[in-house]
C-alpha positions in Angstrom: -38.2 -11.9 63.7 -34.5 -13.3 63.4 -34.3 -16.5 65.1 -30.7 -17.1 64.3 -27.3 -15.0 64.4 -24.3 -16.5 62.6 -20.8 -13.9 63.0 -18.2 -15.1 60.7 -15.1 -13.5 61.6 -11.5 -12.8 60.2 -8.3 -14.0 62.3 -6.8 -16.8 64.6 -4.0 -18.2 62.2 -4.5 -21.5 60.9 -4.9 -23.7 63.9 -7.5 -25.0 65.9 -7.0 -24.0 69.3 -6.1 -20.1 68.5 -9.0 -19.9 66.9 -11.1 -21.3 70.0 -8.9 -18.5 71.7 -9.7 -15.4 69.3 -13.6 -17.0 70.0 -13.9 -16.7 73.4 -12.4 -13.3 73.3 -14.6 -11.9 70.6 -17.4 -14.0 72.7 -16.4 -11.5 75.9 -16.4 -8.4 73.7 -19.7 -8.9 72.1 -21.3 -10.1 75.6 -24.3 -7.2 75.2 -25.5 -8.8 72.0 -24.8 -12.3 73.3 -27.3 -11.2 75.9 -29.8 -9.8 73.6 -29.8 -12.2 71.6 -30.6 -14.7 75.0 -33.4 -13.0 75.7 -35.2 -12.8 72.6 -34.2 -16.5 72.7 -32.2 -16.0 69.6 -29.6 -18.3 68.6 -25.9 -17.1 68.4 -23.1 -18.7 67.0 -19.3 -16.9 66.4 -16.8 -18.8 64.0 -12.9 -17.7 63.5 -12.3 -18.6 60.2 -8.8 -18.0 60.0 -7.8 -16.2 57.2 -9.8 -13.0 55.1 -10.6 -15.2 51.8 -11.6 -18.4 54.4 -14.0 -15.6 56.3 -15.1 -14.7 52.9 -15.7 -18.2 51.8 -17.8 -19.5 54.9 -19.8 -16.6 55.1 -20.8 -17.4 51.6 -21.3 -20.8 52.6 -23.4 -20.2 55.3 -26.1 -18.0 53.6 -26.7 -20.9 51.7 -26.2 -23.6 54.5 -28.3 -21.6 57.0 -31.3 -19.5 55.2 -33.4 -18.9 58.2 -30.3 -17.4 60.2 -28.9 -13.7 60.0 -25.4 -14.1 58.3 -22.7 -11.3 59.1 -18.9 -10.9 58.0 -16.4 -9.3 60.2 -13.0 -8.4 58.4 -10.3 -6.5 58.2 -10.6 -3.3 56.1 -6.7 -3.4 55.6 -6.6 0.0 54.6 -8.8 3.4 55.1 -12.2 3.3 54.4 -14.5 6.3 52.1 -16.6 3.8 50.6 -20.1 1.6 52.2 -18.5 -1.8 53.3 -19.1 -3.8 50.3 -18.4 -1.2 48.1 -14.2 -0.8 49.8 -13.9 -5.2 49.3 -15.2 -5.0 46.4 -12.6 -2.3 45.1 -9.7 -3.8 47.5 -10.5 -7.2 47.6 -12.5 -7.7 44.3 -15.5 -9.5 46.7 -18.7 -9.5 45.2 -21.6 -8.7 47.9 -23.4 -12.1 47.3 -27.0 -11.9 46.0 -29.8 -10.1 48.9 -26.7 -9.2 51.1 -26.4 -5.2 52.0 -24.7 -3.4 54.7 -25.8 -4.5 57.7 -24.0 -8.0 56.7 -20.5 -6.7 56.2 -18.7 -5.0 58.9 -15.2 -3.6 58.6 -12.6 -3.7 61.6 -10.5 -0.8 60.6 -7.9 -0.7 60.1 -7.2 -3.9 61.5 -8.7 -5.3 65.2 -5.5 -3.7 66.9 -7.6 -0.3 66.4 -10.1 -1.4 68.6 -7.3 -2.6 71.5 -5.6 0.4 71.7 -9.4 2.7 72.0 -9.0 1.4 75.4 -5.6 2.5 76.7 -6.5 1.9 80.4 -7.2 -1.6 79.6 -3.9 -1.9 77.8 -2.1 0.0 81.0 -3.9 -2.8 83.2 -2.8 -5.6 81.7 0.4 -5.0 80.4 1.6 -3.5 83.8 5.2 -2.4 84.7 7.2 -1.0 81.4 4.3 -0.3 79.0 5.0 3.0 77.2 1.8 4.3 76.5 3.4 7.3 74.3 4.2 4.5 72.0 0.4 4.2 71.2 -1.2 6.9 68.6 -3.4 8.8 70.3 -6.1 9.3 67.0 -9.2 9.7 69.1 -11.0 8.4 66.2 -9.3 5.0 65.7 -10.7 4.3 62.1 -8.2 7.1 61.0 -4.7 5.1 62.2 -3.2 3.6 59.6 -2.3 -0.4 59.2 0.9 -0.2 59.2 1.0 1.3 62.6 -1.4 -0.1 64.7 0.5 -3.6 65.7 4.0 -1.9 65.6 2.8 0.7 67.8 1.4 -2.1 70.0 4.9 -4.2 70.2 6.6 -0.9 70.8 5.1 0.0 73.9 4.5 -3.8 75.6 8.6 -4.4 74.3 9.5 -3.6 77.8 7.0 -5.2 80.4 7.6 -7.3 83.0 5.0 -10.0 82.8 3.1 -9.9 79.6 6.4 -8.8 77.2 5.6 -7.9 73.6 2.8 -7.7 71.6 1.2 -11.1 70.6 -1.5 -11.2 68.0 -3.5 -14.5 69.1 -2.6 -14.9 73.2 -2.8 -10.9 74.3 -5.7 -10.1 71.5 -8.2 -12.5 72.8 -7.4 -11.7 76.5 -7.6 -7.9 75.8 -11.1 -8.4 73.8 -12.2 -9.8 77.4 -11.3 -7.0 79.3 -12.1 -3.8 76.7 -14.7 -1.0 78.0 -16.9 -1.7 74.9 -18.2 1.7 74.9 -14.4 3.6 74.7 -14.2 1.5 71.9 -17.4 1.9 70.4 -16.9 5.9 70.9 -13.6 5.0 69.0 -14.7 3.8 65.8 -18.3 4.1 64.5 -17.8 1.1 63.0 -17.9 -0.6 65.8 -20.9 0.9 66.8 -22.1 0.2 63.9 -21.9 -3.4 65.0 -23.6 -3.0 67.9 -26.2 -0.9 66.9 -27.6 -2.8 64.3 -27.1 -5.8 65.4 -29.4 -4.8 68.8 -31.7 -3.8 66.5 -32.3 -6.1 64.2 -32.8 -8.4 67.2 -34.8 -6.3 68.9 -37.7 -5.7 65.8 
């Protein structure tokens, strides 16, 4: 049985306290297998790495750092996915799946974690309040299928106008929002993120 979960994540700029932010929020959002984990008194630890390569990097690190724990890398796909995970980094980002890694170690937020956000438009409505223009938002019910390019314009577009949040910011309003999503919209949104969930349950779970 696992006795150790270790999420290596993409995102939170360069500094120190937006990635404790991007941490916490991700910490919210993954609160069911933070719970399962608890149970089957399995250790979990999240890390913000910052950067795609630096995710990369010290999810490499830590397969050799910690071999008794369950390593996983969460990233960006950056652009639509038709191959398995490791199959789309290695042809975008020329990654190499490191030696007795597969799938259920590599998990893709696509297009980008603003996908997820806008699964939940209630949430977005909620905490954006007064002015937010939810046409602005692309109303793909599967998420996956938005492209890049549009997920955090579309996002600034239609929080431009409200009163007490104001536009779009990646690091403060991600992190809050990942608090506050209905996992399951989101999760019905992208089967990658179920993905996530599902596997991760069950590998915890055996």
């Amino acid at each position: 049985m696992v006795k150790e979960v270790r999420i290596y994540i993409e995102g939170g700029g360069d500094g120190k306290n937006t990635k404790q932010l991007l941490r916490g929020g991700f910490s919210f959002f993954f609160k069911q297998l933070v719970e399962v984990a608890r149970s089957n008194k399995i250790k979990w630890n999240i890390t913000v790495c910052g950067s795609r390569n630096n995710a990369f990097r010290d999810f490499k690190n830590a397969l050799a750092d910690h071999p008794n724990a369950f390593i996983i890398l969460l990233v960006d796909s950056e652009a639509p996915v038709k191959q398995p995970p490791w199959e789309h980094l290695k042809s975008r980002d020329n990654w190499d799946s490191p030696p007795g890694v597969d799938e259920t170690h590599c998990y893709l937020m696509v297009q980008a974690m603003e996908a997820w956000l806008i699964a939940d438009i209630d949430t977005l409505k909620r905490f954006y309040g007064q002015g937010f223009k939810e046409n602005a938002i692309p109303k793909n019910i599967n998420v996956e299928t938005i492209e890049k390019d549009l997920l955090e314009p579309s996002l600034k577009a239609a929080s431009r106008d409200t009163k007490s949040k104001g536009e779009y910011q990646k690091i403060q309003h991600a992190s809050k929002l990942l608090e506050m999503l209905d996992v399951d919209k989101v999760r019905k949104a992208s089967s990658e993120c179920d993905r996530i969930f599902t596997t991760i349950i069950k590998l915890m779970e055996d």
